[in-house]
N, C-alpha and C positions, 0 to 999 in steps of 0.2 A: 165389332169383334175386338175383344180385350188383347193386345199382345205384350210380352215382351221381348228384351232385345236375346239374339239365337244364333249361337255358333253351330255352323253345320260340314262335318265332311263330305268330300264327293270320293270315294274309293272304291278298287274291285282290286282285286291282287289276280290279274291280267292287262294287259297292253292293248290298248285298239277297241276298246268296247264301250267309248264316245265319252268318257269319264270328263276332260278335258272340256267337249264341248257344253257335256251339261252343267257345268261348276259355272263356265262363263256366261251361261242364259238364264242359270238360275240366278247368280247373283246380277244379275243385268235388271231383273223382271224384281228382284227385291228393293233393286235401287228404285225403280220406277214408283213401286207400291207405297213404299215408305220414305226415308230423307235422302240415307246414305247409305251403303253397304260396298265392304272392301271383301275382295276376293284376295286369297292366297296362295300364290303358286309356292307349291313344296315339292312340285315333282321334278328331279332334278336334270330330264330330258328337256323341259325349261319349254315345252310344246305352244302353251299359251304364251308365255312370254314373249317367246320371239314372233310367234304369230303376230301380236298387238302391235310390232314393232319396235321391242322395249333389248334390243340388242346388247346397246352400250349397259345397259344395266346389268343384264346377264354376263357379259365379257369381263365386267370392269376388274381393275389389278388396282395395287397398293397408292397408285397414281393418279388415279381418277376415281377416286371412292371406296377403292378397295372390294370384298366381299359381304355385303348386306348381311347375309343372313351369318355369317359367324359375327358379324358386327353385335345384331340384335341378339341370337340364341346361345352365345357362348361368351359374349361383353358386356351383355345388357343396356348396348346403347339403345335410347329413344327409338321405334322405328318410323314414327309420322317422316322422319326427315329421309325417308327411303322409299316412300309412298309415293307413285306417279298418279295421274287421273289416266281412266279409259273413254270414258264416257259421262253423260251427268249422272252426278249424283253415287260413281261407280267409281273407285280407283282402287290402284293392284298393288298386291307387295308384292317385288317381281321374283323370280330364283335366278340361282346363281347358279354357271358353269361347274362351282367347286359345290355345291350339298353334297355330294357323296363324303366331301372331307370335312364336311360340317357334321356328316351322320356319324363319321367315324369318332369326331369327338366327344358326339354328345354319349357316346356311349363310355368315357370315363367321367365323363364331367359331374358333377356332385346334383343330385337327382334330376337327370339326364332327359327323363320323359315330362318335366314341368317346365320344361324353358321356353315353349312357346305359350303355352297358358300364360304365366307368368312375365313373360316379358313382350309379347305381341298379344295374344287376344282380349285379356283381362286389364290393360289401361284403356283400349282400344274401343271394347265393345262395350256399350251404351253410353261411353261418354263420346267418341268422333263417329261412330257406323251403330246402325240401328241391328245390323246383321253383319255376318262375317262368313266366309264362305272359301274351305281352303280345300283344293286341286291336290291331291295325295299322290306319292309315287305309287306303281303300279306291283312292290317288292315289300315285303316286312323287313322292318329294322327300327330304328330309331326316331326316324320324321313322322313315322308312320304311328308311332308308339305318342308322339308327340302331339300329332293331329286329333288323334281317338282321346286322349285326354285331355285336351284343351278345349275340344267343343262338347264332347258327351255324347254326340249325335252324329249317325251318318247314312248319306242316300248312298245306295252301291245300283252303277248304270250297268244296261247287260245290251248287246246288240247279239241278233241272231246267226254268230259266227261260232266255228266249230270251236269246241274248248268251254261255251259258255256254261256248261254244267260241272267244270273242274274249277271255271275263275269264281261262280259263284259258290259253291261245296267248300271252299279254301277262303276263301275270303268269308264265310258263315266259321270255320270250324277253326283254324289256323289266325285268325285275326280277329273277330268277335266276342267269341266264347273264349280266347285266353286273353285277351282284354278284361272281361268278365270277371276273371278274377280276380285283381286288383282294382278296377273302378266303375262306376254305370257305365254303360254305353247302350244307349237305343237305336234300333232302327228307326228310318221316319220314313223310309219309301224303297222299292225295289222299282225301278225305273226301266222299261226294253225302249229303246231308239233304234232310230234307222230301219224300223220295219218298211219293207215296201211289197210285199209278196202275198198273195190273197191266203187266205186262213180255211177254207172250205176246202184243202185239197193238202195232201202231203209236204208242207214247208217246213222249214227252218224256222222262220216266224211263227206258225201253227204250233212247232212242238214247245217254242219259248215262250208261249204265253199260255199252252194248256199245263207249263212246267209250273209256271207263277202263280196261276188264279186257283189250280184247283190243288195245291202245296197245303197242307193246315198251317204251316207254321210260317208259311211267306203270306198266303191269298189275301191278309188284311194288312199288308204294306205296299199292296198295289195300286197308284194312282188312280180314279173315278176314270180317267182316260185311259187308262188299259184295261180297266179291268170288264171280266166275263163271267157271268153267272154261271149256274148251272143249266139254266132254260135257257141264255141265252148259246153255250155250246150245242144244246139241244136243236135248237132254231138254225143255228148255223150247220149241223147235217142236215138237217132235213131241208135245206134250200130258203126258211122262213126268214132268217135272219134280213132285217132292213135297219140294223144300228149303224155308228159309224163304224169304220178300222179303227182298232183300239191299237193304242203305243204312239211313241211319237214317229210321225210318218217320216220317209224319205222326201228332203226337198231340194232341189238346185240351190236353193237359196240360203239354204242352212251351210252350203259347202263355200258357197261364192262368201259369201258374210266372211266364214274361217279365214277364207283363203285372202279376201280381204282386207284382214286384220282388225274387225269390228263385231261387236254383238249381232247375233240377229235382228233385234228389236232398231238398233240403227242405221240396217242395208236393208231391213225388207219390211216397214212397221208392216204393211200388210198379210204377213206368212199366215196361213191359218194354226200353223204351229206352235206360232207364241202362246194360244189359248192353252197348251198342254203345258209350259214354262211359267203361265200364271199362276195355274193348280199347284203345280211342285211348289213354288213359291210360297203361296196359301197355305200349305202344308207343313213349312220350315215354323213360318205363322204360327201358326196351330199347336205343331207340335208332335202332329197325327193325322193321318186320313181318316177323312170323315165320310163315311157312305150315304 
């Protein structure tokens, strides 16, 4: 398979709906695939970051490095020299306590929405990382403005928690489509996580994937791991159904990894999980789900 090198967001404009974790499994599973790939934390709850145990970088003052990312997005330093490693072949740009005050200035700053293009993903991508893979805050502004046009491309993850039809309705109509109007931006995937609840009977999981698969304008940015036909919802009333659980399933392992402070792919290579992390992967690849 032909590729080239593919900046990708991971955003939903809500809180809690595994955004986080799949930014860090996808670019974990890109590192793997190919040489290198750098993930970007821009969310300025700094989730991953501190997770990874990248503290001091997140804390840091004028005395011990200062703030990275006004460093890079508003000085145009170098950022390789801000770049830690997580894993092989995987290292992070980390965020910083202050991006809220980074958001605030990019928003006088002289064209305010190209400074991460411009000064972190375009010297970056395809000459040190084959992929790039940036953690987006959970709120429209600025960072936000800067991710969607620095990569072009973004997966929005959904877990089957209440709200999931207002994070995703908002994040399609409020951050896409007026993206829309000043530059491309594709979807590459609509992603549900953390399902664990059976689909033949009234769930939360039932109605988030009968919401995705049979949507016209979502059903064909569903991962080959979620998604459900029409025979196949069929099969699944009438008791016939013997496929697997579509989405990515609930695991212990996926939480303990977090809690951790390491990929999945490095606390559990065995999860059967990872095979859903390869596909999204394949699919940054690509460009597109392929049926």
């Amino acid at each position: 398979m032909q590729t080239e090198p593919r900046a990708v967001s991971v955003g939903i404009l809500k809180g809690g709906f595994a955004k986080t974790t799949t930014a860090l499994n996808l670019a974990r599973e890109l590192a793997h695939r190919n040489e290198r790939a750098l993930v970007v934390d821009l969310d300025d709850n700094g989730h991953m970051t501190l997770n990874l145990g990248f503290d001091e970088e997140y804390n840091s003052t004028d005395g011990d490095g200062g703030n990275h990312a006004e460093a890079v997005l508003l000085e145009g330093e170098d950022p390789r020299q801000y770049v830690v490693e997580v894993a092989e072949g995987l290292d992070l740009f980390p965020a910083h306590e202050d991006l809220e005050g980074v958001q605030s200035a990019l928003k006088e700053a002289t064209m305010g929405t190209t400074r991460l293009k411009r000064d972190l993903v375009d010297p970056l991508l395809g000459e040190e990382y084959d992929y790039v893979v940036i953690d987006c805050p959970a709120n429209r502004g600025k960072l936000n403005d800067n991710a969607m046009y620095a990569t072009g491309n973004l997966i929005i993850p959904l877990r089957p928690e209440n709200g999931y039809e207002t994070g995703l309705s908002n994040t399609l109509d409020r951050l896409v489509e007026e993206a829309r109007e000043y530059f491309e931006l594709d979807i590459l995937a609509v992603v549900p996580s953390d399902l664990r609840k059976r689909i033949d009977q009234s769930t939360r999981d039932r109605k988030l994937l009968r919401e995705i698969t049979t949507r016209d304008a979502i059903d064909h940015l569903v991962p080959n791991f979620a998604y459900l036909s029409k025979e196949d919802w069929a099969a699944i009333d009438d008791g016939s159904y013997d496929g697997d659980l579509p989405g990515i399933r609930y695991r212990a392992s996926i939480d303990d990894a977090h809690q951790s402070g390491v990929p999945l792919r490095d606390y559990d290579p065995e999860c059967d999980q990872l095979a859903a992390y390869d596909e999204l992967a394949q699919i940054v690849e690509r460009g597109e789900v392929v049926r």
